[in-house]
C-alpha positions in Angstrom: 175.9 147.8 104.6 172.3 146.2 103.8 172.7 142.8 102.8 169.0 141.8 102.8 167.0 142.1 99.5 163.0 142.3 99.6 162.5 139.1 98.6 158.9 138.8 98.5 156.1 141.2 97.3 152.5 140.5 97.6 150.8 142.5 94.8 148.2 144.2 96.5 148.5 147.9 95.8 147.8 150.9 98.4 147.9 154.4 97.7 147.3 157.4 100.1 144.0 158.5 100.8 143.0 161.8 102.0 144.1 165.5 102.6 147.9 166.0 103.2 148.6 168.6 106.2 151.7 169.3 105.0 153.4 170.2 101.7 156.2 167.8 102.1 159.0 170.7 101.4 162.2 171.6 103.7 160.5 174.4 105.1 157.1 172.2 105.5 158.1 169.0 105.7 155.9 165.9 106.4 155.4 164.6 109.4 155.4 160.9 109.9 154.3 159.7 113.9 155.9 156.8 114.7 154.6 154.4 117.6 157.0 151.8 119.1 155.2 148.9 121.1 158.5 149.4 123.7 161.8 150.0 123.8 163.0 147.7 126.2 164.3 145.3 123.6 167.8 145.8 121.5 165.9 144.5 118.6 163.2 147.9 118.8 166.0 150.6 120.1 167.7 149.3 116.4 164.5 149.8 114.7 164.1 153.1 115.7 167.2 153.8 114.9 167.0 152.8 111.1 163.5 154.8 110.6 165.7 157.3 112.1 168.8 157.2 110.0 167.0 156.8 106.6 164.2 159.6 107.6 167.9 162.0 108.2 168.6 161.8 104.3 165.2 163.3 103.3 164.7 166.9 104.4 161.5 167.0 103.3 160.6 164.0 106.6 159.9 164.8 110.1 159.8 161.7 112.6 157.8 162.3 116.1 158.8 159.0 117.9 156.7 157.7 121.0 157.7 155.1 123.3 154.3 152.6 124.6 156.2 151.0 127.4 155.0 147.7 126.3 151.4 148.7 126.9 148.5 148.0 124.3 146.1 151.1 125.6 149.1 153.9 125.6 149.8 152.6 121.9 146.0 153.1 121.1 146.0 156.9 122.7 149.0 157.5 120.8 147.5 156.5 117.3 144.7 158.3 117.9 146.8 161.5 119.2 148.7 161.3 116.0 145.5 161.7 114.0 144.2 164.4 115.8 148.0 166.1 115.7 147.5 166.3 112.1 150.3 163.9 111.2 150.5 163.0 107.4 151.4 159.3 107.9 151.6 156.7 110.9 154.5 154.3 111.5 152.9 151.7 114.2 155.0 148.5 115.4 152.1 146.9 117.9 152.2 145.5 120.8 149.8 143.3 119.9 147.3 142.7 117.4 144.0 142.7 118.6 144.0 146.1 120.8 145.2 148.3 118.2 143.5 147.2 115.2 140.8 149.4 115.7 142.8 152.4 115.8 144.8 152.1 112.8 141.6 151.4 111.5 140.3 154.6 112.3 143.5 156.1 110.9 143.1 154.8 107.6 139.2 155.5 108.0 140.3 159.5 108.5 143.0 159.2 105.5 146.0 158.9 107.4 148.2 156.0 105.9 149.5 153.4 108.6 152.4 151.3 107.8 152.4 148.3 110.4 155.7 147.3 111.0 156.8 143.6 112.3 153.5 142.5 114.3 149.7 142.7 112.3 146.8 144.0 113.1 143.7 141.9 113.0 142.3 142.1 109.5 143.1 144.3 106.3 142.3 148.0 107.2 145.9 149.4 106.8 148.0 150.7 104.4 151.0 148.8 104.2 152.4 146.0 106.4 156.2 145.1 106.5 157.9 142.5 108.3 159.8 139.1 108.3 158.0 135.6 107.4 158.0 134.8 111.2 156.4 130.9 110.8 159.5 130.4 108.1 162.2 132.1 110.6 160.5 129.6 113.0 160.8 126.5 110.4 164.2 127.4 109.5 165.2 127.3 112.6 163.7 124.0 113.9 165.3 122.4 111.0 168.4 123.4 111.8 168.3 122.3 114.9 166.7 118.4 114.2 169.3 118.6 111.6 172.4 119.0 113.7 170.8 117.1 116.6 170.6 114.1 114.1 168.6 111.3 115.5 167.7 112.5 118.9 167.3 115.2 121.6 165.8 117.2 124.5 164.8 120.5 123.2 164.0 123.7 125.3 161.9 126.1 123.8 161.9 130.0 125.4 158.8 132.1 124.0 158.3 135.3 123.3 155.1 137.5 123.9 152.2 135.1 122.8 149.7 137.0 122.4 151.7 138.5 119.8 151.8 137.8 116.2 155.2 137.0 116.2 155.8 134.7 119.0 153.0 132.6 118.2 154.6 132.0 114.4 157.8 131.7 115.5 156.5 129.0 117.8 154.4 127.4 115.1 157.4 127.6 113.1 159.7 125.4 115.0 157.5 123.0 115.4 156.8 122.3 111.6 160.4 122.5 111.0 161.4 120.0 114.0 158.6 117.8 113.2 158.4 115.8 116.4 156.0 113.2 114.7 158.6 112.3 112.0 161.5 112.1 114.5 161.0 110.6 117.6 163.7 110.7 118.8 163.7 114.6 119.5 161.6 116.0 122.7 160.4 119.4 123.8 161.3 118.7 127.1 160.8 122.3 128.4 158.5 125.9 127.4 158.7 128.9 129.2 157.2 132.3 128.1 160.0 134.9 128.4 158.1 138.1 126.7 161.2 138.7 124.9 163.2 139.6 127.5 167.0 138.4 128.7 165.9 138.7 132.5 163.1 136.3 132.0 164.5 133.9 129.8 167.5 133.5 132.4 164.5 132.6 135.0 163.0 130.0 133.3 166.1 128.7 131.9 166.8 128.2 135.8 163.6 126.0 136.0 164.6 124.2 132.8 167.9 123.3 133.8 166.3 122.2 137.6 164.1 119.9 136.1 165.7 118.4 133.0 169.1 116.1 133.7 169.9 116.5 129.9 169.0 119.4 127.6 170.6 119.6 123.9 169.4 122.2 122.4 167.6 125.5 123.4 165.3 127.2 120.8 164.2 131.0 122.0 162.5 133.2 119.9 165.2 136.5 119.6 168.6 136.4 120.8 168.3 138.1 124.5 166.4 134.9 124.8 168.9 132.9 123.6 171.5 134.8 125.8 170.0 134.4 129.0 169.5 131.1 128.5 173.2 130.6 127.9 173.8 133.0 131.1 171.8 130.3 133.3 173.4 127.4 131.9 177.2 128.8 132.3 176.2 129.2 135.7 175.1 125.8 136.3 178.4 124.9 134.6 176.3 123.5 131.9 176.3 125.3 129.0 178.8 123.2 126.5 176.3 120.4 126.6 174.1 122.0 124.1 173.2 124.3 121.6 171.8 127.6 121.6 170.1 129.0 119.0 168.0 132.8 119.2 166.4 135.3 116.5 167.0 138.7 115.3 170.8 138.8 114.6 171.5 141.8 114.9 175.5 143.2 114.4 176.2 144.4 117.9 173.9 141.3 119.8 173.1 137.7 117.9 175.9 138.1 115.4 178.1 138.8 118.4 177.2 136.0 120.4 177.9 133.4 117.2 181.3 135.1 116.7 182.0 134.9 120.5 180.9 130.9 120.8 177.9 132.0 122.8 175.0 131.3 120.7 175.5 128.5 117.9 173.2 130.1 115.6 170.9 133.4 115.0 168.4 134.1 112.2 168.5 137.5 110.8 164.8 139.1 111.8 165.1 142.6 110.0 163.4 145.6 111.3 161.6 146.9 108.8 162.9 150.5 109.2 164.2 151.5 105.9 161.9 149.8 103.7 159.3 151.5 106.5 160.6 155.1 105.4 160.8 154.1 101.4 157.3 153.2 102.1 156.3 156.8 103.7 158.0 158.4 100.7 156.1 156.8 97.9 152.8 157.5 99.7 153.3 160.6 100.4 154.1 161.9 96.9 150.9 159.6 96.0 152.5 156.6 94.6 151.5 153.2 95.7 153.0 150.5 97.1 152.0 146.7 97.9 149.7 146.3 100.6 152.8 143.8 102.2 156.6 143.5 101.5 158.1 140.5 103.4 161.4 140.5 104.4 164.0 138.0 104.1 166.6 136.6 106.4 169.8 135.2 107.0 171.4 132.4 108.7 175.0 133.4 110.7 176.9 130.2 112.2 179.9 129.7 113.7 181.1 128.3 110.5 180.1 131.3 108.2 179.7 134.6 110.7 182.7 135.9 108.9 181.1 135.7 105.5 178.5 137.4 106.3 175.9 134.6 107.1 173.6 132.7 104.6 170.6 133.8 103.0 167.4 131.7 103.3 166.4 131.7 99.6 
C-alpha cells in the first residue's frame, strides 16, 4: 500500500523533445533504459523493483535495467549506449553528480528525456528530477535526536558516499537540526564515511566504540548504516546505552529493525520508482510534467511502527 503523497511540486514544466523510436503500442512498446548507480544496497534492489512493478501494468513499457557496480564511468558508457540503442527515455539514479552530468546532458541534447532519480546531476540539463528533500530528512532527524537526548550527549555520525548529493545533505541536515551551537551540551564525538554500506559502518563503529567511553546516540545516513552500527555495539555488549537512528525505512529493513528494538528510529527515504514510471508515461505521450517532484517522508518509532509511522508535514 503507498502511504506517501507528492508533497511538493516545483512548477517548472518539461515536455519531451525529439523523435520517438517507438510507437508506444503492445506490439511496439517503448523502451525506457534504466541505469542504477549499484545494486549493492537494499535501498536500490527496492528501487528497481518498484520501476519494475509499475512498468508490469503498462503493456505499452519496456524496461532494460543495467547494473553500474558503484562505478561513475560504467554509468556514463551506459547513458550513452542507451542513446545510441535508440531508447525512447532514460531512467538514471547516479552514482554521483559530477561524472554523469555530461551525459544526460547529451541525452537531452539528442531528445532523449532523462529522469534523474534520488542523486542530481550538476546543473539543469535534464528532464525531470525525483527524489526526497535529503537536507530535511537530515534536519528531521538531528532534531529528533537533540530532542530525545534532552540537554546533553555524545553523538556518532556514520556517512554515506560524500561525494554524493545525498550524503552530503543528509549530513548538512543533521547538523542544522542538532544545532550544536544552541546546545552545548551535545557532541559529535565520532564521523566515519561508511559509503552506504552495513560492512563498513560495522568497521568504523568498531573505531567509535574504541575510542569513545560513552556514546548516546548514533546518527547514519540509511538504515544498513544504522544496523551495523548496532551489530558492533551488541558485540561490545554496548548497545542499550544508546540510540540508533538510520534512513530509508523500508518494510522488510528499517521498519523491521524499529519493530524488532534494533533501531530506535528510521526516516522513510522513498525511491522514486513509481512516480519515476508516471513520469515516463506522461512524456512519452507528450504531456509535461514539473522539472522536480519532491518526495515526502515518514517518521516510524518504536511508539508508532504499528500505525504506520508519522508523516513529516
Amino acid at each position: 500500500m503507498r502511504i506517501l503523497p507528492i508533497l511538493a511540486l516545483v512548477a517548472v514544466s518539461c515536455g519531451p523533445s525529439g523523435p520517438r523510436g517507438h510507437a508506444g503500442t503492445p506490439d511496439d512498446p517503448w523502451v525506457i533504459g534504466m541505469s542504477q548507480c549499484n545494486l549493492g544496497e537494499p535501498w536500490r534492489v527496492q528501487m528497481d523493483a518498484d520501476v519494475r512493478e509499475a512498468a508490469a501494468a503498462h503493456e505499452n513499457l519496456q524496461v532494460l535495467f543495467k547494473d553500474a557496480q558503484n562505478n561513475a564511468l560504467t554509468q556514463r558508457a551506459q547513458v550513452e549506449e542507451f542513446i545510441e540503442q535508440g531508447v525512447d527515455l532514460i531512467i538514471i539514479s547516479p552514482k554521483e553528480a559530477a561524472p554523469l552530468t555530461a551525459p544526460v546532458a547529451e541525452a537531452v541534447r539528442r531528445g532523449v528525456p532523462v529522469i534523474v532519480l534520488d542523486r542530481r546531476v550538476q546543473g539543469d540539463e535534464y528532464t525531470v528530477f525525483i527524489g526526497a528533500d535529503n537536507v530535511r530528512i537530515g534536519r528531521e532527524a538531528g532534531a529528533w535526536i537533540r530532542e530525545t537526548l534532552g540537554s546533553g550527549g555524545s553523538i556518532v555520525e556514520l556517512k554515506g558516499l560524500m561525494t554524493s548529493t545525498p550524503g552530503q545533505d543528509r549530513h548538512s541536515g543533521f547538523l542544522e537540526g542538532i544545532d550544536l551551537e544552541g546546545n552545548p551540551g551535545l557532541r559529535v564525538v565520532f564521523e566515519g564515511e561508511m559509503q552506504w554500506l552495513e560492512p563498513n559502518a560495522r568497521r568504523e563503529m568498531e573505531s567509535a566504540l574504541a575510542t569513545n567511553d560513552r556514546i548516546d546516540a548514533v546518527y547514519a545516513h540509511n538504515d544498513p548504516g544504522a544496523h551495523g552500527a548496532w551489530l558492533a555495539a551488541r558485540a561490545a555488549d554496548r548497545d542499550d546505552q544508546m540510540l540508533f537512528v538510520g534512513i530509508d525505512a523500508l518494510p522488510h529493513e528499517g521498519q523491521q529493525y524499529v519493530a524488532q528494538g534494533i533501531l530506535d528510529a528510521t526516516f522513510l527515504y522513498p525511491t522514486g520508482g513509481s512516480e519515476a514510471i508516471d513520469a515516463a508515461l506522461t512524456l512519452l505521450g507528450g504531456g509535461t510534467v514539473p522539472k522536480e517532484i519532491v518526495l515526502g517522508t515518514r517518521l516510524f518509532t518504536r511508539e508508532n511502527i504499528d500505525e504506520g509511522g508519522e508523516a513529516i508535514e
